[in-house]
Backbone as numpy.savetxt, mean C-alpha at the origin, in Angstrom:
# Nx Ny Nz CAx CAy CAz Cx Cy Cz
14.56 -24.20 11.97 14.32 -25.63 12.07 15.30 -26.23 13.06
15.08 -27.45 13.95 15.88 -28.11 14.71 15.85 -29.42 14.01
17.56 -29.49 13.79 18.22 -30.72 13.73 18.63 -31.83 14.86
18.38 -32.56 15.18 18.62 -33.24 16.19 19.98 -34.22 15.77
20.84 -34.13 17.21 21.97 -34.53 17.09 22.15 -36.21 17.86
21.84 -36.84 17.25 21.47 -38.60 18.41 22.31 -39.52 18.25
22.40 -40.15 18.48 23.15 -41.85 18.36 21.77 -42.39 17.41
22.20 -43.86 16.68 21.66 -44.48 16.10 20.73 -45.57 16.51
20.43 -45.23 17.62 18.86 -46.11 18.29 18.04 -45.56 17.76
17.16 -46.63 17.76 15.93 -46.44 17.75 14.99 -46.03 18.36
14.25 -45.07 18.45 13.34 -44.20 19.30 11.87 -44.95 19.51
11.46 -45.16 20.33 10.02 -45.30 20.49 8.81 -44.24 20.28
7.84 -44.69 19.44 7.17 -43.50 19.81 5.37 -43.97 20.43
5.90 -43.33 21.62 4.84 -42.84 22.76 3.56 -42.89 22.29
3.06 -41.61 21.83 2.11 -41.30 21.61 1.95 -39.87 20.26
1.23 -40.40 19.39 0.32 -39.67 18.24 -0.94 -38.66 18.82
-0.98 -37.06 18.91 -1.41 -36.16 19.49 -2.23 -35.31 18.64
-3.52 -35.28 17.96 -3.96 -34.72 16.92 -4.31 -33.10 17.38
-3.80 -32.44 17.05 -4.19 -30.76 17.54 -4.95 -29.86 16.13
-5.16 -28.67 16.33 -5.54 -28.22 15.31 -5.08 -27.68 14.14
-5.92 -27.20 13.13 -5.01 -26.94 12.19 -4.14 -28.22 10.92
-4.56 -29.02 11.03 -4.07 -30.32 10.23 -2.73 -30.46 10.87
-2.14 -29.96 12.54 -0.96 -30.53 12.94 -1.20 -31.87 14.10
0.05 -32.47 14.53 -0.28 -33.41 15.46 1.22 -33.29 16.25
1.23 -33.55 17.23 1.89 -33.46 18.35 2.48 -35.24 18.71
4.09 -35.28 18.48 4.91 -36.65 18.47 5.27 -36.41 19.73
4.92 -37.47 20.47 5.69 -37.81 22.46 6.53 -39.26 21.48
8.37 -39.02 21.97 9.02 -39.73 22.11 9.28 -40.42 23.08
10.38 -41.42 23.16 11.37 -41.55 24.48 11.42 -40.28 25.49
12.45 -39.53 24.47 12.97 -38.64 25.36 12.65 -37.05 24.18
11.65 -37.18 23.55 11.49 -36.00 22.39 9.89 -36.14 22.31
9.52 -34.70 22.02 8.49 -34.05 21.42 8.77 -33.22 20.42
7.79 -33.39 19.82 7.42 -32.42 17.87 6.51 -32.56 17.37
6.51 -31.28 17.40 4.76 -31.23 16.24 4.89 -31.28 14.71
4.37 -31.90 13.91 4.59 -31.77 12.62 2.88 -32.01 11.62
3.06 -31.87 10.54 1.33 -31.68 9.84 1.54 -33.25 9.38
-0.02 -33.33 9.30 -0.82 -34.83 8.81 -0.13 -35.17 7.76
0.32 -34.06 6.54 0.77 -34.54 5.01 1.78 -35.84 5.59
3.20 -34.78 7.15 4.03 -35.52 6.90 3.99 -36.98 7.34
2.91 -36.84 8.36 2.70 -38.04 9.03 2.08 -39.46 8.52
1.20 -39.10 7.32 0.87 -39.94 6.06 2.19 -40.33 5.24
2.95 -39.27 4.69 4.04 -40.04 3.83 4.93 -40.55 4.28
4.71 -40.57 5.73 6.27 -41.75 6.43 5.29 -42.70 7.53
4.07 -42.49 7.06 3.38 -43.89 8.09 3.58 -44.00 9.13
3.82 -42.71 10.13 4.01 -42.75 10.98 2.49 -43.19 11.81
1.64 -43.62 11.46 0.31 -43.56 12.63 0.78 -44.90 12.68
1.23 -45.81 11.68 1.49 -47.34 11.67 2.76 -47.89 12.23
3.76 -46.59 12.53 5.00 -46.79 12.64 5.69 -47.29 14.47
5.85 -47.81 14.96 6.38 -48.06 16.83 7.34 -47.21 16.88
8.38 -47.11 15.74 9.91 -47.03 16.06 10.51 -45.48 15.03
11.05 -44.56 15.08 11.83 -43.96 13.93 13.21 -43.60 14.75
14.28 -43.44 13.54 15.40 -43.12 14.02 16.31 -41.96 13.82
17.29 -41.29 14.41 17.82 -40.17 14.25 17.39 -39.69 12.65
17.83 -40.42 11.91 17.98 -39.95 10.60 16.47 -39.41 9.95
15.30 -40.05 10.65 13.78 -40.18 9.96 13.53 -39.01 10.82
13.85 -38.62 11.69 13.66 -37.36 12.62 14.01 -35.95 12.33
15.56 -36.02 11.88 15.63 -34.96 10.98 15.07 -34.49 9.40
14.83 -35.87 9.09 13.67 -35.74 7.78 12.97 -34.75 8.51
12.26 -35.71 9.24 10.96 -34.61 9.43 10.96 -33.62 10.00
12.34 -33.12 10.68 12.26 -31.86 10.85 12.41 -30.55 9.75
13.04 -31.17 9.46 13.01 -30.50 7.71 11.81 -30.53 6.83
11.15 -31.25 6.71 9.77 -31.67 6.18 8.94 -30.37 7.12
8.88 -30.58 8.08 8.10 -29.85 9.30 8.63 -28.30 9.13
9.71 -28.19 9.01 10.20 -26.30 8.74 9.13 -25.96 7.16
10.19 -26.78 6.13 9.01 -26.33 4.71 7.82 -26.36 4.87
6.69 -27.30 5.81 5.30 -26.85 5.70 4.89 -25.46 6.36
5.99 -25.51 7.18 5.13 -24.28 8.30 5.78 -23.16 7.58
6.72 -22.83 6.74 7.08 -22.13 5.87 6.31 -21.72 4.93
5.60 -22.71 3.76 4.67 -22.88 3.16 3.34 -22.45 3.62
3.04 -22.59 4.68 1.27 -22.30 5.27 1.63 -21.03 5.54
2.59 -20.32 6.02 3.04 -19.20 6.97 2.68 -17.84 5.01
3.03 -18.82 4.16 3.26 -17.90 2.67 1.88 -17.84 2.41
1.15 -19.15 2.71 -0.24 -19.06 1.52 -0.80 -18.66 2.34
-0.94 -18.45 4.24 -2.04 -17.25 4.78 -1.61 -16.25 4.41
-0.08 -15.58 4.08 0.27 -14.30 3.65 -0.40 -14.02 2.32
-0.32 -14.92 1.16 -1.48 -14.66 0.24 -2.66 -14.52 0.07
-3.21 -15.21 1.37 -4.41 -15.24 1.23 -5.73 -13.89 1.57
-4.71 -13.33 2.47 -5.05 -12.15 3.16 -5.42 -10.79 2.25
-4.45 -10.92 0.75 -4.41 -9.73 -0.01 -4.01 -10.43 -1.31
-4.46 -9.99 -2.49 -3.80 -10.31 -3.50 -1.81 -9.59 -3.70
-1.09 -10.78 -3.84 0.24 -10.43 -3.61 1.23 -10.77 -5.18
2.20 -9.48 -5.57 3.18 -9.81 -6.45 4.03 -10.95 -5.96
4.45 -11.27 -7.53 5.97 -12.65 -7.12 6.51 -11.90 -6.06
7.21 -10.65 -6.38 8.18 -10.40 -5.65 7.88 -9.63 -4.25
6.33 -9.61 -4.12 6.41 -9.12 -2.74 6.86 -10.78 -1.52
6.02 -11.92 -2.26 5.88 -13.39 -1.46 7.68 -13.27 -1.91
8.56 -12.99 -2.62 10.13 -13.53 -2.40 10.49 -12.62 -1.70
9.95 -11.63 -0.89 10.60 -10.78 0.18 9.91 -11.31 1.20
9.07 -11.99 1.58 8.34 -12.58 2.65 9.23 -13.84 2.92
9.35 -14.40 1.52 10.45 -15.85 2.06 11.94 -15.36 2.46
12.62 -14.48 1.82 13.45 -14.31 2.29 13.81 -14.10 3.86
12.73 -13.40 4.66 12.44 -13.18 5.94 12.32 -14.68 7.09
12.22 -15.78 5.94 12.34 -17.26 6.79 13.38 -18.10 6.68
13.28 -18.71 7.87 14.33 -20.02 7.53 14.64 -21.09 6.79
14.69 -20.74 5.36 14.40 -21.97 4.64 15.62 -21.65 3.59
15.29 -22.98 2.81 16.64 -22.99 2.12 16.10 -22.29 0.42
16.73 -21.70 -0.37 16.39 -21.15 -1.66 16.24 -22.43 -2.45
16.09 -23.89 -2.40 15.55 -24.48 -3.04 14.11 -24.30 -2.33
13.98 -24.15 -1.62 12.40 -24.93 -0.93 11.73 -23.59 -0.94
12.60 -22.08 -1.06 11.78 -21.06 -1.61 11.23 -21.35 -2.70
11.43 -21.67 -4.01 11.34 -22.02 -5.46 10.52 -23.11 -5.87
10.42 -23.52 -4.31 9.00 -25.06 -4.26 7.76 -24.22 -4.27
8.01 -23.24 -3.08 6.57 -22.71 -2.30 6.61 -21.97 -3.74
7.49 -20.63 -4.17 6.77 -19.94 -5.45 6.01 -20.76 -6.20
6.92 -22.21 -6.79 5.87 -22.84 -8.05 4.68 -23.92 -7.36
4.81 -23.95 -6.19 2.99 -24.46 -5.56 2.15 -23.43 -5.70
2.63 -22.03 -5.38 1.41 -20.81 -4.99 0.99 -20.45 -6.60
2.07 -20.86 -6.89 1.43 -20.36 -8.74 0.59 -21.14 -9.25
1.16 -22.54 -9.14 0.11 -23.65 -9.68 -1.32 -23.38 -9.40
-1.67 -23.01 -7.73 -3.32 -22.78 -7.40 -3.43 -21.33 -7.88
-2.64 -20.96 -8.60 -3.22 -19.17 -8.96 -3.07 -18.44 -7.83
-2.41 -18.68 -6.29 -2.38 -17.75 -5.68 -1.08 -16.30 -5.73
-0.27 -16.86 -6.49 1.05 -16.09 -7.67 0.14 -15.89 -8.63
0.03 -14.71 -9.41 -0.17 -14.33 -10.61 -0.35 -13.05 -10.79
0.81 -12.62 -11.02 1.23 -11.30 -11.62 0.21 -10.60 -12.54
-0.62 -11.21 -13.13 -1.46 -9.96 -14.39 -2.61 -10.35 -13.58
-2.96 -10.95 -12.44 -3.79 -10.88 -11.44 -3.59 -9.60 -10.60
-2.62 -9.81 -9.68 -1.96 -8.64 -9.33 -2.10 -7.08 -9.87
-1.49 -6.89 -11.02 -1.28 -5.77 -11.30 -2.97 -5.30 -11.92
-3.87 -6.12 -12.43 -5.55 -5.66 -12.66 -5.73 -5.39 -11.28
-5.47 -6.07 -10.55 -6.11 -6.06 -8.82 -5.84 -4.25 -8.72
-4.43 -4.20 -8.77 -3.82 -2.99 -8.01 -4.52 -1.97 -8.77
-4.17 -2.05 -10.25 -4.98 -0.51 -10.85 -6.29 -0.36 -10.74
-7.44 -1.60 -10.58 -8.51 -1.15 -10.44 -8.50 -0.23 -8.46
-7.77 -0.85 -7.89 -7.96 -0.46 -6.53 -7.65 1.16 -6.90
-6.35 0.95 -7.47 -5.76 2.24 -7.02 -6.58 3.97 -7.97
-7.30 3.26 -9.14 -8.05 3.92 -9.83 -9.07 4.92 -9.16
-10.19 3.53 -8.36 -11.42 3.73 -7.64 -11.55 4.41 -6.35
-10.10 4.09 -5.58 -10.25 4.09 -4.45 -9.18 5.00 -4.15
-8.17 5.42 -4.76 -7.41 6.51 -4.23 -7.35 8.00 -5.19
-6.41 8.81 -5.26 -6.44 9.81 -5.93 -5.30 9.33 -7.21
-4.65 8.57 -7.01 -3.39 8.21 -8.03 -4.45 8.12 -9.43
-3.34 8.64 -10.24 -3.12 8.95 -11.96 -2.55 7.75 -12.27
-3.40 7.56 -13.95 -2.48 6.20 -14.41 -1.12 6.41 -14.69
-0.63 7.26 -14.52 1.01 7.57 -14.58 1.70 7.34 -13.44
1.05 7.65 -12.45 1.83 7.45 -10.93 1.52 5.86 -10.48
0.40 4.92 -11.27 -0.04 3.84 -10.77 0.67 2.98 -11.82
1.43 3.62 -12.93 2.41 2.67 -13.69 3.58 2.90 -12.96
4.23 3.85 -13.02 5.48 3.79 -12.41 5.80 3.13 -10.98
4.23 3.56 -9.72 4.45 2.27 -8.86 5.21 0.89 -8.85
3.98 0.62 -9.67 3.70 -0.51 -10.11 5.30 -1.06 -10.79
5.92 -0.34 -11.68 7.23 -0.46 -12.18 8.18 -0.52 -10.83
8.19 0.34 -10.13 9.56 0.08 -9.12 9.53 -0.93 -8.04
7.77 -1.48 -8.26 7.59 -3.23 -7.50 7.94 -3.72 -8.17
8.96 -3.53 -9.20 9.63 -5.01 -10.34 8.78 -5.95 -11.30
7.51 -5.27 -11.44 6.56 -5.66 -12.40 7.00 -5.25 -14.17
6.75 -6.69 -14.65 6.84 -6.55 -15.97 6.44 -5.75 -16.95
7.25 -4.36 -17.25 6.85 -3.47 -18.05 5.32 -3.63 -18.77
5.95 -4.61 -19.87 5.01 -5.21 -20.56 3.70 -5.40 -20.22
3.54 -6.46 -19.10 2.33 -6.51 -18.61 1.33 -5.22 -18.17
2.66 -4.37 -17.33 1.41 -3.24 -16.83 0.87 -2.47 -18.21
1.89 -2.41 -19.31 1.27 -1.64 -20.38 -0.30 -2.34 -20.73
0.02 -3.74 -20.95 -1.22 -4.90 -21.45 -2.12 -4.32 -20.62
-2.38 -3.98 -19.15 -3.64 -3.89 -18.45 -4.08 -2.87 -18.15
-3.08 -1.36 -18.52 -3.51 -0.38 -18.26 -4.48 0.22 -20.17
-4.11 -0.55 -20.66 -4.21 -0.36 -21.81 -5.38 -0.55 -22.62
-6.38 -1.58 -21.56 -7.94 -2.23 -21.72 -8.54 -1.57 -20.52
-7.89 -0.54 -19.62 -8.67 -0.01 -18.64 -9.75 1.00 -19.42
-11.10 0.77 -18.53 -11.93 1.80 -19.05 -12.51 2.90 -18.28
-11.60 4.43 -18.57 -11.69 5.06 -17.05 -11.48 6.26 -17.63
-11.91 7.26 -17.54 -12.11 8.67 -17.66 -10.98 9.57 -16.81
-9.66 9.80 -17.16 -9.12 10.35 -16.22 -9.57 11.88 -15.92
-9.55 12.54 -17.02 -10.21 13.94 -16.94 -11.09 14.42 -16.10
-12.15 13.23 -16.06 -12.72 13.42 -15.40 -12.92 13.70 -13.93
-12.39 12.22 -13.38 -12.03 12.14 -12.38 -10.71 13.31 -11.92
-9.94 13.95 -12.63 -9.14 15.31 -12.42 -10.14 16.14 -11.78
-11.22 16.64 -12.74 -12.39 17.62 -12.54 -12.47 17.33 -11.36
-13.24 16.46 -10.64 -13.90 16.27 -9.95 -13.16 16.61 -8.88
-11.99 15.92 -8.67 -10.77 16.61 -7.53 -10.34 18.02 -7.58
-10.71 18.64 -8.52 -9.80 20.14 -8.54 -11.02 21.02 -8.35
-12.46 21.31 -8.75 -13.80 21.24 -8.22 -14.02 21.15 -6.69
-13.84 20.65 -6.11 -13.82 19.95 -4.70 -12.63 20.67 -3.99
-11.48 20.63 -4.09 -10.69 21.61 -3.59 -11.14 23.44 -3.83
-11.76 23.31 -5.11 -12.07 24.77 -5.40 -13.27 24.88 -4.00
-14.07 24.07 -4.02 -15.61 24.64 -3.53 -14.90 24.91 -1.73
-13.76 23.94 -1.62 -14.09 23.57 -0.07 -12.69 24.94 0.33
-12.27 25.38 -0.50 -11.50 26.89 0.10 -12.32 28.05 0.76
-11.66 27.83 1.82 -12.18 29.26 2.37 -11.24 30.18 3.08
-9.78 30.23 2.67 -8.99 31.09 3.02 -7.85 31.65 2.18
-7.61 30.52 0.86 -6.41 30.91 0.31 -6.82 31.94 -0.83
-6.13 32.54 -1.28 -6.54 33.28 -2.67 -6.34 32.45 -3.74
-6.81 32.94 -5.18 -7.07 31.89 -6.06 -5.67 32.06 -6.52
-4.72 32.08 -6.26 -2.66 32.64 -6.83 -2.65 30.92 -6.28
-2.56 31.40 -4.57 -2.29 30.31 -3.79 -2.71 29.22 -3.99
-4.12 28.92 -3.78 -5.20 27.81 -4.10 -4.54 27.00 -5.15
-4.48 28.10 -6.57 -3.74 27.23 -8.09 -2.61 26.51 -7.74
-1.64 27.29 -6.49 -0.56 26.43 -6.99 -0.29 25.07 -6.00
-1.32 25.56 -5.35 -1.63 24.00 -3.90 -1.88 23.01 -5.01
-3.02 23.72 -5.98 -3.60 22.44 -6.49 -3.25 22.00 -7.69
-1.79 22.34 -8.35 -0.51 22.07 -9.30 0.45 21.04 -8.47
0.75 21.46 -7.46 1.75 20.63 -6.75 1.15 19.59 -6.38
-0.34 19.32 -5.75 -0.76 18.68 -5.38 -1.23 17.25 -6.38
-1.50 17.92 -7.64 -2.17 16.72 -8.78 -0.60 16.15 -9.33
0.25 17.59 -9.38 1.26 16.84 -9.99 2.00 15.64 -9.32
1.64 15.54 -7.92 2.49 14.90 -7.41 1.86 13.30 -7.48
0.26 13.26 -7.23 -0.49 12.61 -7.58 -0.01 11.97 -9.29
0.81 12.71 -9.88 0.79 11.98 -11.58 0.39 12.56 -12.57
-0.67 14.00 -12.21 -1.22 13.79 -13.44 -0.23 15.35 -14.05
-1.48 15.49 -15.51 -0.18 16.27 -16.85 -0.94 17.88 -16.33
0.77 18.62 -15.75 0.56 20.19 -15.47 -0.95 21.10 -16.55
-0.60 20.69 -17.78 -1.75 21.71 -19.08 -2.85 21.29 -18.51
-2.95 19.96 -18.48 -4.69 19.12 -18.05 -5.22 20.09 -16.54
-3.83 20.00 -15.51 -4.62 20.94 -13.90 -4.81 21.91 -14.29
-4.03 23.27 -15.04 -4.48 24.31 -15.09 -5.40 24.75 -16.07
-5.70 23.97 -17.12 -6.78 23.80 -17.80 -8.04 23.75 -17.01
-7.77 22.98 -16.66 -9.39 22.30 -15.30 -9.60 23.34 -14.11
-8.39 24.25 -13.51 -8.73 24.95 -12.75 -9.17 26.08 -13.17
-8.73 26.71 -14.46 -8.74 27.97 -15.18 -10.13 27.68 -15.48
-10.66 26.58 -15.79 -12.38 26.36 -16.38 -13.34 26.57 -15.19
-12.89 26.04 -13.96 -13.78 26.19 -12.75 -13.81 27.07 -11.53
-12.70 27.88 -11.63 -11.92 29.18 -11.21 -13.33 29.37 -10.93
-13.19 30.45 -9.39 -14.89 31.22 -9.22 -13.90 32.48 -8.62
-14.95 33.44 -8.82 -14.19 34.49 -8.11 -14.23 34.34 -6.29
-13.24 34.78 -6.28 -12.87 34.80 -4.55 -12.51 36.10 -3.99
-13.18 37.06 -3.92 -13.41 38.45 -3.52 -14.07 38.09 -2.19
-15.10 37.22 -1.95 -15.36 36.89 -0.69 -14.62 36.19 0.08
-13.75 35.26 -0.35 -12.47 35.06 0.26 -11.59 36.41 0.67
-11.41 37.00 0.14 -10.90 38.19 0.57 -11.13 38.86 1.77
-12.36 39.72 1.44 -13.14 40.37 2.29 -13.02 39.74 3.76
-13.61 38.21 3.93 -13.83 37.39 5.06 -11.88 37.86 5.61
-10.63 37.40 4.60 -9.41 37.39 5.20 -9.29 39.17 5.58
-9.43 39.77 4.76 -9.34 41.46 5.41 -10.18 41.72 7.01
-11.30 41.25 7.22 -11.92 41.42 8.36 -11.24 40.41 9.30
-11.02 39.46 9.46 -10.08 38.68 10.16 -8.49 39.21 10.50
-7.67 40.34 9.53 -6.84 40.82 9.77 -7.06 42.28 10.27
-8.41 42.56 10.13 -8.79 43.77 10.80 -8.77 43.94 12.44
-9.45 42.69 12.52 -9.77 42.56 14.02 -8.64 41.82 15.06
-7.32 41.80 14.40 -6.48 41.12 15.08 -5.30 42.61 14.89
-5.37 43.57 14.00 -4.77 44.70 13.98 -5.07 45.93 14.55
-6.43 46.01 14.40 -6.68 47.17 15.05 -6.78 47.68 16.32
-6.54 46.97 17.33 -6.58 47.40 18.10 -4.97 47.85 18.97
-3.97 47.52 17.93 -2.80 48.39 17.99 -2.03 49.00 17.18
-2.64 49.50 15.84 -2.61 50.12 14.90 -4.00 50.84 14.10
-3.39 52.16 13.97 -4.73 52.81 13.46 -4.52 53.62 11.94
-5.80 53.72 11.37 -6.10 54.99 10.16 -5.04 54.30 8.68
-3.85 54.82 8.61 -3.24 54.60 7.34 -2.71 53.60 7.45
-1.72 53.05 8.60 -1.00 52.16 9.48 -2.03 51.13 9.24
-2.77 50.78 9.78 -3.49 49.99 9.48 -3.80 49.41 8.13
-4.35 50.28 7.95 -4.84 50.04 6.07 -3.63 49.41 5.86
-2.38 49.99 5.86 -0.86 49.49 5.03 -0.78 47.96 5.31
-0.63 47.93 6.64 -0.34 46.78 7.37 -1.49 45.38 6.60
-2.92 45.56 6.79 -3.99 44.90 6.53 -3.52 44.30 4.72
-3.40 45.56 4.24 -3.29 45.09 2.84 -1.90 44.85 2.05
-1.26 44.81 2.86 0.53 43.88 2.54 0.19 42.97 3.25
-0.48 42.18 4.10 -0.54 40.77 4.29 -1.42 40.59 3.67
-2.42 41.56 3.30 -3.43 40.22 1.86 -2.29 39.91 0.56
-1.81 40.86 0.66 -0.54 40.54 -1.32 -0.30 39.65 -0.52
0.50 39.43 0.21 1.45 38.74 0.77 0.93 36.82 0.79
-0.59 37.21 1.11 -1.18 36.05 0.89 -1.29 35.27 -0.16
-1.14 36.05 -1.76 -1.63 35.84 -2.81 -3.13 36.71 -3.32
-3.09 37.60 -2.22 -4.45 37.93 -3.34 -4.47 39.02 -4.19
-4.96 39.33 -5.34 -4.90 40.46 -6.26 -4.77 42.19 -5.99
-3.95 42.81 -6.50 -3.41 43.93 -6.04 -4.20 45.08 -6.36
-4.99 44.96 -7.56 -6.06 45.56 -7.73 -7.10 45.35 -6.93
-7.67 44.01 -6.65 -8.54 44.06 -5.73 -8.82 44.28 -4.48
-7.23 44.37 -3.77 -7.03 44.55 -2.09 -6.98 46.14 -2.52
-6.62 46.86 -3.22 -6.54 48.25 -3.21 -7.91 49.08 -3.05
-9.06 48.24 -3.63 -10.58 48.79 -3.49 -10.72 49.38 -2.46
-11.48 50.09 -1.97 -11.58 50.94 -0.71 -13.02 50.41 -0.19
-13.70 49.42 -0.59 -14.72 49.30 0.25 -14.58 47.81 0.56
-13.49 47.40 1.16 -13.21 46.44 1.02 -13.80 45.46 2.94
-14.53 46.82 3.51 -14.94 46.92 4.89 -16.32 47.14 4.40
């Protein structure tokens, strides 16, 4: 915000400049400023000839909090937002921590603040639309400084099949392998859910149920290490070589040992 530093004359004012956006554009003497309609209504300025140092820095101050204020509620408007994401947005402006504590209790009043808004918003998103577990979408949700309480209240009327939706992800990784062995595969897809949130018994439960055999995984990786070996290794050498990088891969020791594995 600019404070203006003047003597105690009286300023003329020029000309009233209507631009867009509910702002208007002040020609002084020797000053220009743009400020919004609200402020220009509560100091009568369309009726006014004259203001002076002191009515100037009003309104420059007046003029920082709106554009402060509009600058918050397009930031809300854009996404549904926590308290505390909009008090890391104000903190980022020039304003004073009273006139932060204005804008929080205006944005709340129209409902554009509301935390058990928020946190329904986030779990349905994060439910539908990503891979996150209601365990990883509480604890989020917890280290954004959200009220314990509340997230329990809304995760708690959710109506959602997690199991399911597990299946369906560990299924889908099963079908779309076509190189790892099922050792490997399991533990991609342990690290992978766990990290996602969900409970270790539930993945290997779900994978152990949909497990397919992968002997053709095999075969396909043995002929692929065939044709990149043989042609500078032969007979036993070979064989050795071929089938210590299938173990090596994860795949079964009984089954790389088969001999018709060509």
């Amino acid at each position: 915000m600019k404070l203006y530093d003047l003597s105690g004359d009286l300023m003329e004012i020029k000309k009233i400049t209507k631009l867009k956006n509910g702002k208007y554009k002040i020609k002084l003497d020797s000053y220009e400023f743009i400020t919004y309609d609200d402020i220009i209504i509560n100091h009568n300025l369309l009726y006014s000839k004259q203001i002076d140092a002191e009515l100037l820095n009003i309104l420059s101050l007046e003029t920082a909090y709106y554009e402060s204020y509009n600058k918050t509620l397009n930031y809300c408007m854009k996404k549904v937002r926590s308290e505390t994401e909009v008090r890391k947005y104000l903190d980022k402006l020039d304003i004073k921590d009273i006139d932060k504590e204005s804008i929080i209790n205006k944005l709340k009043s129209i409902n554009l603040i509301n935390d058990r808004v928020y946190v329904k918003s986030y779990i349905n998103d994060k439910l539908f639309l990503t891979k996150d577990s209601l365990n990883k979408i509480k604890k989020d949700l917890i280290n954004s400084n959200i009220d314990v309480n509340l997230i329990e209240d809304e995760i708690s009327i959710v109506e959602y099949d997690e199991i399911e939706k597990l299946e369906k992800m560990i299924v889908k990784r099963i079908n779309s392998n076509h190189k790892y062995s099922s050792y490997i595969l399991k533990n991609k897809i342990i690290t992978e859910m766990m990290n996602l949130g969900y409970n270790y018994d539930d993945i290997v439960y779900l994978y152990d149920k949909n497990s397919v055999d992968n002997y053709n995984i095999l075969i396909k990786e043995y002929n692929k290490l065939y044709n990149k070996y043989s042609k500078k290794l032969k007979d036993s050498e070979l064989e050795y070589t071929i089938k210590n990088k299938l173990y090596l891969k994860g795949f079964d020791y009984n089954d790389i040992k088969k001999e018709d594995l060509r």
